[in-house]
N, C-alpha and C positions, 0 to 999 in steps of 0.2 A: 504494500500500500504506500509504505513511504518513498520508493522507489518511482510509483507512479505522477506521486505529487512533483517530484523533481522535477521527472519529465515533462510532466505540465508546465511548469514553471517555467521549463529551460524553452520548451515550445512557444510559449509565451513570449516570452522574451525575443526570440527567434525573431517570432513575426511581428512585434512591436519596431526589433529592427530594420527590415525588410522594408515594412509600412515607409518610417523615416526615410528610407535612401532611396526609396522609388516616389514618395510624393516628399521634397524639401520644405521647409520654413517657406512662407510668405514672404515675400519682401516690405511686406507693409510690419511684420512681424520681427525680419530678421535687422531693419535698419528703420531709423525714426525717419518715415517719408512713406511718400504714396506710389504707388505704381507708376510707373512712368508709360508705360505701354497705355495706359488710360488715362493722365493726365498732365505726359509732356506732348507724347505724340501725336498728329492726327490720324487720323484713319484716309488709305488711301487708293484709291482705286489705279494708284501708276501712271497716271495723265497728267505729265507736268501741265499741259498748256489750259487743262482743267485745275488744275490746283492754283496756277497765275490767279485765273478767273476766279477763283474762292477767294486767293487773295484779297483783290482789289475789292471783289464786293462786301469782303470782311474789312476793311480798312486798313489792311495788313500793309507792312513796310519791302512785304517779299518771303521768300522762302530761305527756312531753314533746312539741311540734310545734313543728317549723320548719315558715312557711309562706314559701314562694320561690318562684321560678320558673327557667326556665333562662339568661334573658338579665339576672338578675342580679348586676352585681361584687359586691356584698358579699355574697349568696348564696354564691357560689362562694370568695372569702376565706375565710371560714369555713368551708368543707369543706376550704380545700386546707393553710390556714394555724392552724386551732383543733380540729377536727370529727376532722382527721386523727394526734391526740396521742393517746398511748397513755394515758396517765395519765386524759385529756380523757375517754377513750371508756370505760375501766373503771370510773370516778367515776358519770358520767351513767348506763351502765346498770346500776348496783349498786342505785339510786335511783328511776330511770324507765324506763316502758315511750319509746322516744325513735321518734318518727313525723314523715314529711315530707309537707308537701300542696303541692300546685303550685297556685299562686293563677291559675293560665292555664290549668288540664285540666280535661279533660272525664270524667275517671274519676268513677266513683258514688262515695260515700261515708255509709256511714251515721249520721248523727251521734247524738248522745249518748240521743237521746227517741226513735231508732229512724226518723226519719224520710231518705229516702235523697234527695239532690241531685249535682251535681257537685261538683268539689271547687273549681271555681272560685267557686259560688255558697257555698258552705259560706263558705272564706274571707271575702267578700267580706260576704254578709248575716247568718252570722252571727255575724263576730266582728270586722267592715268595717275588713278588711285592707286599706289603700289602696297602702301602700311595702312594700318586702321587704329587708333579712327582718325577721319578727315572730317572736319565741317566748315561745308561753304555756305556762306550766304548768298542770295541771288538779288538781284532788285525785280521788280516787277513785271519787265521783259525780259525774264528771264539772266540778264547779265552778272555773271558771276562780281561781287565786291567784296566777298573776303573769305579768305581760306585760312585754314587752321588746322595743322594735321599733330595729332599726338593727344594723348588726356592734359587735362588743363589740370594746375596744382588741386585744386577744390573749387567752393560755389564761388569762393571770390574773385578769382581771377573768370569761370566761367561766366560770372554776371559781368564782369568789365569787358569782355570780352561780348557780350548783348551789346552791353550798353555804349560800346566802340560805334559798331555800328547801326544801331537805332538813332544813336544822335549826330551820326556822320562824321564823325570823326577820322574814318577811313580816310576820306577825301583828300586829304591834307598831312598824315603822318602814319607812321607805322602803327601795327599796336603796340608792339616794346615801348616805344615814346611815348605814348597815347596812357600805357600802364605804370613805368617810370614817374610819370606828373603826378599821376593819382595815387600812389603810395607814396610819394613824397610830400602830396596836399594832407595824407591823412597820418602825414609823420612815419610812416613805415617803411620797409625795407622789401624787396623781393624777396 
């Protein structure tokens, strides 16, 4: 009898483990922030010249894109660690229509001149995303105005990094420069 209880036990245990490593923690659970898939991202059907058009009639400033994939760490940093801040997520989409492509998929995507490829070729030929993550900003016709490849330190530089170019500041100087003045106005350091 005792013997059985064991093995109950140890069975138990078992598939308590099992359970854990085939469904993981939440992210709403495992980091103080909200899902990011529901409330950095939009939802998108892969029609850039449709997503323009949300834009403008959303009063947006342009489009944002993460390009990643799924076996990258610092893809996934910044969903779990920046993407997932509240502040992070009502800033960006007060601003931008905000869009993710997988530099590895095979999903269609239409891009900006209408013409439809994968999303992997998109990526790759026409904007030769080699590392991940990359994020460009567009402006309204589509016109790339700022690119950014690699995870940003945290949300503060990711929010300087908004707020570069929602307030145009691209226009006129680097980000370095742009980030330089602003840690320096707020007495800090890089």
């Amino acid at each position: 009898m005792k013997h059985q209880t064991i093995t109950a036990v140890i069975a138990v245990q078992l598939l308590i483990f099992w359970v854990l490593a085939l469904f993981p923690t939440p992210l709403s659970a495992a980091s103080p922030g909200r899902d990011p898939s529901v409330y950095f991202f939009n939802m998108s059907f892969g029609n850039l010249q449709e997503e323009l058009a949300t834009a403008r009639q959303d009063g947006k400033l342009g489009l944002f894109i993460m390009f990643g994939n799924d076996d990258c760490p610092w893809c996934k940093k910044m969903k779990s660690k920046v993407f997932s801040q509240p502040k992070v997520q009502k800033y960006y989409r007060k601003y931008f229509r905000i869009l993710e492509v997988d530099t590895e998929g095979d999903t269609p995507i239409t891009d900006f001149s209408g013409h439809e490829m994968s999303a992997k070729n998109f990526a790759f030929k026409e904007f030769r995303v080699r590392a991940t993550p990359v994020f460009i900003f567009f402006d309204l016709h589509g016109k790339p105005v700022m690119r950014y490849t690699g995870a940003t330190r945290g949300v503060k530089d990711f929010m300087l990094l908004g707020k570069f170019v929602a307030e145009g500041h691209y226009k006129n100087q680097t980000f370095i420069a742009y980030k330089r003045k602003q840690l320096a106005a707020e007495g800090g350091s890089e």
